[in-house]
C-alpha positions as CSV (number, residue, x, y, z in Angstrom):
1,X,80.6,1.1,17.6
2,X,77.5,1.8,15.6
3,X,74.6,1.7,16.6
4,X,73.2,-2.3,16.1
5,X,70.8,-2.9,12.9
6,X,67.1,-3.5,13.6
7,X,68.1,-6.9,12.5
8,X,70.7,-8.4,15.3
9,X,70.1,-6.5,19.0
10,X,73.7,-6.5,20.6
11,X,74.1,-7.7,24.2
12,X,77.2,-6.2,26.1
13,X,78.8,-8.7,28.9
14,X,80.3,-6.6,31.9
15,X,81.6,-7.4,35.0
16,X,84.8,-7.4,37.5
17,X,87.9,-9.6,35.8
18,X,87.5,-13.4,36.6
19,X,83.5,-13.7,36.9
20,X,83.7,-15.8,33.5
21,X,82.6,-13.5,30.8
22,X,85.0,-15.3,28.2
23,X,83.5,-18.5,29.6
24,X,79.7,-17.1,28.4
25,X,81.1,-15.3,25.5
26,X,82.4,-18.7,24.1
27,X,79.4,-20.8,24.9
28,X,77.0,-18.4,23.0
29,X,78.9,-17.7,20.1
30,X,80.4,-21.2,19.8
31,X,83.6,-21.0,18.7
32,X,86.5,-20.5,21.1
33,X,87.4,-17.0,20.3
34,X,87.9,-16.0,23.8
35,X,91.1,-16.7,25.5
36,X,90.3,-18.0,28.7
37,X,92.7,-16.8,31.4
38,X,92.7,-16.8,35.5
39,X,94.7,-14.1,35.2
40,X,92.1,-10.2,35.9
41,X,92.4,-8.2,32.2
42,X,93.5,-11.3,30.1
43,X,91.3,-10.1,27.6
44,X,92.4,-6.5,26.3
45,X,90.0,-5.5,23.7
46,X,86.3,-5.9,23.5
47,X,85.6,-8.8,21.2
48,X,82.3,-8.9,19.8
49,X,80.4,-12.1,17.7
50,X,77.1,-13.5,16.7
51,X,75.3,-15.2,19.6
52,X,72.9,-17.7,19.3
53,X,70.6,-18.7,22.6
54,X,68.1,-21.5,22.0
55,X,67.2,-20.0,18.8
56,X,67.5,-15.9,19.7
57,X,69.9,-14.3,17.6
58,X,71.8,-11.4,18.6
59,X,75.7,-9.8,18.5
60,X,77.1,-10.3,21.6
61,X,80.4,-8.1,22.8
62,X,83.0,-9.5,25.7
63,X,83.8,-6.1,27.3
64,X,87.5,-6.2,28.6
65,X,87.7,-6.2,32.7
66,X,86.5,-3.5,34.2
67,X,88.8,-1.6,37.3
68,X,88.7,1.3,38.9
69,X,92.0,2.8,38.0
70,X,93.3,6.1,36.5
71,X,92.0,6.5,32.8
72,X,95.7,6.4,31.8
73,X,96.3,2.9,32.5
74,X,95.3,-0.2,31.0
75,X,92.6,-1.1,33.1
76,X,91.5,2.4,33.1
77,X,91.2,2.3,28.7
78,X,89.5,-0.7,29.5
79,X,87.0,0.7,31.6
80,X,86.1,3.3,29.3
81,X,85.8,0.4,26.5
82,X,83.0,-1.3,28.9
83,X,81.4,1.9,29.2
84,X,81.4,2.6,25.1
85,X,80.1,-1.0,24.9
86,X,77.2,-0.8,27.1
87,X,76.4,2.4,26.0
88,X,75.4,1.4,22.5
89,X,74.0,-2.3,23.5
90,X,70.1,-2.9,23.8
91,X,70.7,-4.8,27.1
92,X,73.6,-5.2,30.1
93,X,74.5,-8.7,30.9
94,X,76.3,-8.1,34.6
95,X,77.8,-11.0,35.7
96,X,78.9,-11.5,39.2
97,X,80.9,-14.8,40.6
98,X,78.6,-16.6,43.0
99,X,80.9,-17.9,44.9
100,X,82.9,-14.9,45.9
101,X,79.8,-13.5,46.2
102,X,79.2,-9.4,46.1
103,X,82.7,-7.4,45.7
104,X,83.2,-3.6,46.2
105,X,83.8,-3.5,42.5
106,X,80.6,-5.2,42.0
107,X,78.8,-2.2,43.9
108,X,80.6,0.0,42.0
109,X,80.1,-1.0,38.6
110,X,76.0,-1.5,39.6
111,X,76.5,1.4,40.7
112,X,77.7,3.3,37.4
113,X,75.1,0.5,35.4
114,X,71.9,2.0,37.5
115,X,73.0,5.4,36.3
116,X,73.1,4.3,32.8
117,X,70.2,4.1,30.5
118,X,71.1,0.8,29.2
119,X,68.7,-2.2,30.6
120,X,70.6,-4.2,32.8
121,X,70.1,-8.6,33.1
122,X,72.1,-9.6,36.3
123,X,73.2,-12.7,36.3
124,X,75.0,-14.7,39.3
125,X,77.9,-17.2,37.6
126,X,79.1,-20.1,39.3
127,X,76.1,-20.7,41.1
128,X,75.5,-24.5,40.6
129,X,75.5,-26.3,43.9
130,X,75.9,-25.1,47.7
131,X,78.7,-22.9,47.1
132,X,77.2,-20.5,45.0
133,X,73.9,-20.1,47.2
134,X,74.8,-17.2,49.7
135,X,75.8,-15.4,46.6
136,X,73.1,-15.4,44.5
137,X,70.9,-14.4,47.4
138,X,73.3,-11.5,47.8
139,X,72.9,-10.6,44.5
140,X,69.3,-9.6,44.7
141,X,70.3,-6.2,47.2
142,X,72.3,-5.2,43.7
143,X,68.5,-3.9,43.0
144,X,68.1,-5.7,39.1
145,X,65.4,-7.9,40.3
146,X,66.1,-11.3,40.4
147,X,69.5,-12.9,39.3
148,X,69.9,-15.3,36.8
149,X,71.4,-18.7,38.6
150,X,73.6,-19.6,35.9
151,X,77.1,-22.2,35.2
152,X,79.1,-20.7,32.0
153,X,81.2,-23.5,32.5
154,X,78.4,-26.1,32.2
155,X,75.8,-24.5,30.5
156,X,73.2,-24.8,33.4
157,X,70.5,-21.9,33.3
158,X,70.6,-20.8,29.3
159,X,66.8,-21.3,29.5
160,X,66.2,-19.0,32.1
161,X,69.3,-16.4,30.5
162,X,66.7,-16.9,27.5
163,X,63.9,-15.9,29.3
164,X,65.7,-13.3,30.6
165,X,67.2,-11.5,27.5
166,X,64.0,-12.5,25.0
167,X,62.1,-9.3,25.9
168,X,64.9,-7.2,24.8
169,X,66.1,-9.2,21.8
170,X,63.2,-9.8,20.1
171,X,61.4,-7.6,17.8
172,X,58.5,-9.5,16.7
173,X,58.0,-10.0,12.7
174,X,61.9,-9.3,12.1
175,X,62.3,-12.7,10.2
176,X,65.7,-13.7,12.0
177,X,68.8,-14.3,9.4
178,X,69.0,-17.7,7.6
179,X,71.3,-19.6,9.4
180,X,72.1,-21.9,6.1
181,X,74.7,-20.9,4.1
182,X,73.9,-24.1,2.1
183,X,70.3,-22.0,0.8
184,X,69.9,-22.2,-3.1
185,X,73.1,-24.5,-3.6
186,X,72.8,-28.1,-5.0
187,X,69.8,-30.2,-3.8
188,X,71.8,-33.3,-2.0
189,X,69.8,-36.1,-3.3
190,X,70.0,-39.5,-2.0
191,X,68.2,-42.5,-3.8
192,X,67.4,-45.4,-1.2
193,X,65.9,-48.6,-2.3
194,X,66.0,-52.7,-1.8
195,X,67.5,-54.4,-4.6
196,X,65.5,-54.2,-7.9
197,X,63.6,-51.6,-6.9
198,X,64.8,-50.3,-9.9
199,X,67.8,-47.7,-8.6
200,X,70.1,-48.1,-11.2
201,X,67.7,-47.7,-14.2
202,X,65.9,-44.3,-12.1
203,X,69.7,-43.1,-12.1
204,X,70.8,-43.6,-15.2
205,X,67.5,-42.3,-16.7
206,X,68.0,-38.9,-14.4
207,X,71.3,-38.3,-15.5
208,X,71.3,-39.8,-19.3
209,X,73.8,-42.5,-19.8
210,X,77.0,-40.4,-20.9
211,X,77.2,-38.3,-17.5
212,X,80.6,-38.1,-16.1
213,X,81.2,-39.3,-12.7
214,X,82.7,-37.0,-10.5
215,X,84.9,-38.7,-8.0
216,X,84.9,-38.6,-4.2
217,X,85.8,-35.1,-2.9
218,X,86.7,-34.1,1.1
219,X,84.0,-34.8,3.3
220,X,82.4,-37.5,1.4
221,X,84.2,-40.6,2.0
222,X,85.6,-43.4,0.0
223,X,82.8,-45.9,-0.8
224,X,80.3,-42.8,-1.3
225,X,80.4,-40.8,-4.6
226,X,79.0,-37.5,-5.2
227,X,77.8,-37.2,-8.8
228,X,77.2,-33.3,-9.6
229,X,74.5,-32.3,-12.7
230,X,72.0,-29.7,-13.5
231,X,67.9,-30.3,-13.8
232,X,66.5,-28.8,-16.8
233,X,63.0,-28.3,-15.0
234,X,60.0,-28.1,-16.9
235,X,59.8,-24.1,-16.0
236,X,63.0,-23.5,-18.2
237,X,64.9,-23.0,-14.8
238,X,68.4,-25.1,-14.2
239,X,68.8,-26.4,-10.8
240,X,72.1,-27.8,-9.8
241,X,71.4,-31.4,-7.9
242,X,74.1,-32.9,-6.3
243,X,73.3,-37.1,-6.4
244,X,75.0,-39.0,-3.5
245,X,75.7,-42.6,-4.0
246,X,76.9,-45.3,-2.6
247,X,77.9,-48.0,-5.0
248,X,81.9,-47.0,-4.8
249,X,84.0,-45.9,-7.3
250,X,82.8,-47.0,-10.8
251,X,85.2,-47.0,-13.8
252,X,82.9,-46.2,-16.6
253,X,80.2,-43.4,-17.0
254,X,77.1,-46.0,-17.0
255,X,76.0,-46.8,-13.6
256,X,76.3,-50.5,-13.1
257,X,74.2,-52.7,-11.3
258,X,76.1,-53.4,-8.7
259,X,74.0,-50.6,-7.3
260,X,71.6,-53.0,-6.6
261,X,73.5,-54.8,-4.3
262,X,73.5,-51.9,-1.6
263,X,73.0,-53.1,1.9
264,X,70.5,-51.3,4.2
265,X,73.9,-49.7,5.6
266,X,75.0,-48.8,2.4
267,X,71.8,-46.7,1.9
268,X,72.0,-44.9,5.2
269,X,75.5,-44.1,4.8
270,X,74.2,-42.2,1.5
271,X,71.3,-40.6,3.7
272,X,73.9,-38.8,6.1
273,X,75.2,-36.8,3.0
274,X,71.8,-36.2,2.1
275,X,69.2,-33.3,2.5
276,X,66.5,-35.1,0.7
277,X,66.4,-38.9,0.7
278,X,63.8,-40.7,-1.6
279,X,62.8,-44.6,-0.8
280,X,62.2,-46.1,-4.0
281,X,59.5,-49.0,-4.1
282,X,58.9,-51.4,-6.5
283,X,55.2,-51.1,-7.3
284,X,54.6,-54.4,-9.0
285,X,55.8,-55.8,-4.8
286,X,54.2,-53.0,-3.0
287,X,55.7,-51.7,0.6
288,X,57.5,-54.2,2.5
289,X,58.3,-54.0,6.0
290,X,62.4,-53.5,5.1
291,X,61.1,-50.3,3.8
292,X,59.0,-49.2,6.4
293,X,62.4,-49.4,8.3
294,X,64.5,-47.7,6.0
295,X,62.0,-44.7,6.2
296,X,62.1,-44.8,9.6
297,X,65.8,-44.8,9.9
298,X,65.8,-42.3,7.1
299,X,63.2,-39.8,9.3
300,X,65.0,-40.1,13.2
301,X,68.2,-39.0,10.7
302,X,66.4,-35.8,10.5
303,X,66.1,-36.0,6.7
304,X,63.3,-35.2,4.3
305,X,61.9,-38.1,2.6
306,X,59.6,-38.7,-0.8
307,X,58.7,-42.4,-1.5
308,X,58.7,-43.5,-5.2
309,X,56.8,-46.2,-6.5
310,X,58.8,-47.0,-9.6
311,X,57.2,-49.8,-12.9
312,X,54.3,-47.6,-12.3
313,X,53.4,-48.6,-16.3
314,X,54.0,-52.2,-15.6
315,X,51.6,-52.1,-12.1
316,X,48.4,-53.7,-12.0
317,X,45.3,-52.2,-10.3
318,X,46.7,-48.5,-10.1
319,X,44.1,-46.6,-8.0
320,X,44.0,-49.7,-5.4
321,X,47.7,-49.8,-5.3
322,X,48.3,-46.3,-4.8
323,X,46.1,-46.3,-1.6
324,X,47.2,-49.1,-0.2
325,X,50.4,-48.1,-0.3
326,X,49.2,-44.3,0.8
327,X,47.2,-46.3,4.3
328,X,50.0,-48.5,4.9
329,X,52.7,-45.3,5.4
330,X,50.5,-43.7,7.3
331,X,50.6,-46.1,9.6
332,X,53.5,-47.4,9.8
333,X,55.0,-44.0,10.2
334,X,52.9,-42.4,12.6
335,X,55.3,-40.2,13.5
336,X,54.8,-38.3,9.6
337,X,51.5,-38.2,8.3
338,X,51.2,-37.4,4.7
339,X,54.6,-38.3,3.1
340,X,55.0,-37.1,-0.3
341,X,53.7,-40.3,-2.3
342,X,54.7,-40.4,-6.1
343,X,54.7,-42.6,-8.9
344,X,57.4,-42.7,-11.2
345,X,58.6,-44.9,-14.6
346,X,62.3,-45.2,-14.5
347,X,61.6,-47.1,-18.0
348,X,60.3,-44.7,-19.4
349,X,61.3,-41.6,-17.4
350,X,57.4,-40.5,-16.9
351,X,57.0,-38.8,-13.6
352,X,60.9,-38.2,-13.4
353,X,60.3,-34.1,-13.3
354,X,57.7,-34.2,-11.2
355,X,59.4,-35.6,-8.3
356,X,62.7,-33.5,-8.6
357,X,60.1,-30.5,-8.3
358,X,58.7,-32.1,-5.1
359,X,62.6,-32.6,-4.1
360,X,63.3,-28.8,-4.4
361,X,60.2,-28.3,-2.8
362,X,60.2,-30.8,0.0
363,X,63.7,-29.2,1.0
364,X,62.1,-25.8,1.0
365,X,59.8,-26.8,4.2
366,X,63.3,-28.6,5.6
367,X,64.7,-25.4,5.7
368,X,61.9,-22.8,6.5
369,X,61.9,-20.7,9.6
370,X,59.0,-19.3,11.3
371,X,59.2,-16.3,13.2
372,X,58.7,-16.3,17.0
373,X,55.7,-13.9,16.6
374,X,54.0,-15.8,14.1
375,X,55.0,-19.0,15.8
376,X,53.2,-17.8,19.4
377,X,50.3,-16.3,17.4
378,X,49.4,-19.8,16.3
379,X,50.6,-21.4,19.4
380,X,48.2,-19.1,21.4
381,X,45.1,-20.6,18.9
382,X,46.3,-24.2,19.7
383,X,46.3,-24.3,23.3
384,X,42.7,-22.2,23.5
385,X,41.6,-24.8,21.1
386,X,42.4,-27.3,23.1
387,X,43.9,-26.7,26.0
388,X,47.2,-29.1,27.8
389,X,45.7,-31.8,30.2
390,X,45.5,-31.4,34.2
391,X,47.1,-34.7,35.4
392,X,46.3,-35.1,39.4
393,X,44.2,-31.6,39.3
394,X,47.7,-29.7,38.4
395,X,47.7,-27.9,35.3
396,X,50.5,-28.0,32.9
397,X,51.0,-24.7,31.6
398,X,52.4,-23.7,28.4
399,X,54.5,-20.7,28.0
400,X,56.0,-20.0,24.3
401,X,57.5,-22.0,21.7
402,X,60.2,-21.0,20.0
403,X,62.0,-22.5,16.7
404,X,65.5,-23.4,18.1
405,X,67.0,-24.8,13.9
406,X,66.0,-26.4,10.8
407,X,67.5,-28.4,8.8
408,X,65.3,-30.3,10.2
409,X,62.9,-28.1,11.8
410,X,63.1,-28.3,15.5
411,X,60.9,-26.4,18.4
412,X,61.7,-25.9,21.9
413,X,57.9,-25.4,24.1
414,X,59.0,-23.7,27.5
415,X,56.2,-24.4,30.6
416,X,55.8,-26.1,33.8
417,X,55.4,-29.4,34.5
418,X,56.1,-30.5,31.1
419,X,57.5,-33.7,31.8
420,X,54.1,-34.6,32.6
421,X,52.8,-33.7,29.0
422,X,51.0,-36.8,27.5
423,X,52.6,-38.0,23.9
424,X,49.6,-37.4,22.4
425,X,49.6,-33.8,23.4
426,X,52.9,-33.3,21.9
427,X,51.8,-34.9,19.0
428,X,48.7,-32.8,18.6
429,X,51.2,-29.8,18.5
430,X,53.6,-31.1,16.0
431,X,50.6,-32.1,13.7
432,X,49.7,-28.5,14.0
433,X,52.9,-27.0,13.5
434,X,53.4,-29.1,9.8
435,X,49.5,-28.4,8.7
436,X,49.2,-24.5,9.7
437,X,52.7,-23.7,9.3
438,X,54.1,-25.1,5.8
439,X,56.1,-28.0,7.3
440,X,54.4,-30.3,4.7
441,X,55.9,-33.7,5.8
442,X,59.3,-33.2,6.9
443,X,60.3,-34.7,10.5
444,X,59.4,-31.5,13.0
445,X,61.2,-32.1,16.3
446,X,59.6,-30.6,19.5
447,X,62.0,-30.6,23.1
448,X,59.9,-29.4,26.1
449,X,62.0,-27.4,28.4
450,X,61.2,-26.3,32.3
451,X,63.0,-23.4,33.6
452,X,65.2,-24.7,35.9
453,X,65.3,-23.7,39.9
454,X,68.7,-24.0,41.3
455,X,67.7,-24.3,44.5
456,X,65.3,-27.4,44.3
């Protein structure tokens, strides 16, 4: 095996047959590649995949079991597999079964693992509830510190297997690989809007009336329609935009205005097809509160929104509409301040451009990844600025924050007593991750985490 890129550290799972490496191999790289067997040396060859861990990245290889036998034999080819394996990884995951607790293999392989060079992260499977107890505690005269109380089975302890492996996975400012393989394809678009809000005209002046309407395709069921065409932007460039709509199958090319009869449901069955979803308002009516829900829905979907105000040369009072439409959002959305606010003409097709370009750009920050470095760097900043509350003289403490996904962006915050972290708190964070960070307005979600103790 070569040596692993700077890009994607390689973790190498050993232990005795039976202690559920398949199990963990499975759960990290999420698909079931492993076949799980209660019979020892089930699997024969070392299998290797790409891991993901609460947003670490890293290849991970399921070393075949590992006996002491004569190098002849299978058991003995496999054991000289394990050894190539570990050899080459940046870090040892050895996994012992709690609940058999330590075995004269066990010795033997920590044995051959201490003379090694490779770091070594014990971890003690099978150790949720009573049963695996005695064996965890066993585990510690292994001399690898402390084990790692974990379930492969049911997932318990990946937060402290994270904390475990992070020092030797990460490498600061490496900017991990885009998980997306969607990156530079169409821009899904979704166009939401109460009735007359002027849908059907905005569409039809986006696509130009003789636009073939591509029917509905796998994945996009039959009362939506997917309607595929390329943006001439201003810059010269052609951007493919894929429009999701709603209105069922239409017979003729010009969109008819049975649009305008979409339901609420309607619209949000458009919305889970779509990356970026814009809420069309009828400025000579101003926001209403059926809006203000749509948007909400529209944000918990995880979606990036823009709001429209369309008859923008028909409005009356301009400036005074626009910011009483710009104060209203804001409040009624507290949870995203600053939503991309534009005004557009479908009748005439003024401000069309502009907010496809904020479409392409809004998906942008959907999309963006941070690195852990950079993300910590600020993190650091925000807490001395002003530092998490002390409820009942206890203070909370914060330890690192870490970007688990986007599409849409979401954060995990690892500390103590974190349950006890006032919404406002979390809010102050989130605010701070969009501003400093180039989230812009797109929903950022934030899960605080405590490391767990088994035996509590």
């Amino acid at each position: 095996m070569s040596h692993p890129s700077s890009r994607h550290r390689t973790v190498a799972i050993v232990g005795r047959p039976n202690v559920g490496k398949s199990t963990l191999f499975n759960r990290l790289v999420g698909k079931r590649l492993a076949l799980v067997d209660d019979r020892p040396g089930v699997t024969r060859d070392r299998r290797e995949g790409d891991a993901q861990l609460l947003g670490l990245d890293f290849r991970i290889v399921d070393t075949a079991g590992f006996e002491d036998e004569d190098p002849d034999t299978l058991p003995g080819r496999m054991r000289q597999q394990t050894q190539a394996a570990v050899s080459t990884a940046d870090v040892a995951l050895f996994m012992i079964d709690a609940r058999a607790g330590i075995l004269p293999l066990d010795e033997e392989i920590a044995r051959w693992l201490r003379d090694g060079e490779t770091p070594v992260v014990l971890l003690a499977n099978k150790a949720e509830g009573k049963a695996g107890e005695g064996g965890v505690l066993e585990a510690f005269g292994l001399g690898f510190g402390d084990p790692v109380p974990f379930s492969a089975e049911h997932g318990e302890g990946l937060v402290d297997l994270f904390e475990s492996l992070r020092p030797f996975i990460e490498h600061d400012d490496a900017e991990p690989a885009e998980e997306e393989p969607e990156e530079g394809g169409p821009l899904k678009l979704a166009i939401v809007g109460r009735p007359n809000a002027g849908k059907s005209t905005l569409v039809n002046r986006i696509l130009g009336e003789e636009r073939m309407i591509t029917g509905p395709e796998a994945g996009i069921t039959r009362d939506s329609i997917a309607i595929d065409w390329d943006w001439h932007a201003p810059d010269g460039e052609i951007r493919p935009v894929r429009l999701i709509d709603t209105a069922g199958l239409r017979k003729k090319a010009k969109v008819q205005d049975k649009l305008e009869k979409l339901s609420v449901a309607d619209a949000l069955h458009a919305v889970d097809f779509a990356e970026v979803v814009v809420l069309l308002l009828d400025a000579t009516l101003g926001l209403e509160a059926q809006d203000l829900r749509i948007a909400d829905k529209v944000l918990q979907e995880g979606r990036a929104l823009l709001i429209a105000l369309n008859k923008w040369d028909v409005a009356e009072h301009p400036p005074s509409l626009f910011q009483g439409v710009r104060a209203a959002l804001d409040e009624g959305l507290a949870q995203v301040k600053g939503l991309p606010l534009l005004t557009v003409s479908a009748a005439t097709g003024r401000g069309v451009d502009q907010l496809l370009a904020a479409a392409f750009e809004t998906r942008d920050a959907w999309s963006k990844r941070v690195s852990t470095g950079q993300l910590n760097r600020w993190f650091e900043k925000a807490i001395e600025a002003n530092p998490p509350p002390a409820p009942g003289g206890k203070r909370i403490k914060l330890r690192y924050l870490t970007q688990a996904k986007t599409r849409p962006p979401g954060f995990i915050l690892f500390g103590t007593r974190v349950d006890q972290l006032p919404e406002s708190y979390r809010r102050y964070l989130v605010n701070g991750i969009r501003r400093d960070l180039g989230f812009g307005a797109v929903p950022v979600r934030l899960t605080l985490r405590a490391p767990k103790n088994p035996f509590d």
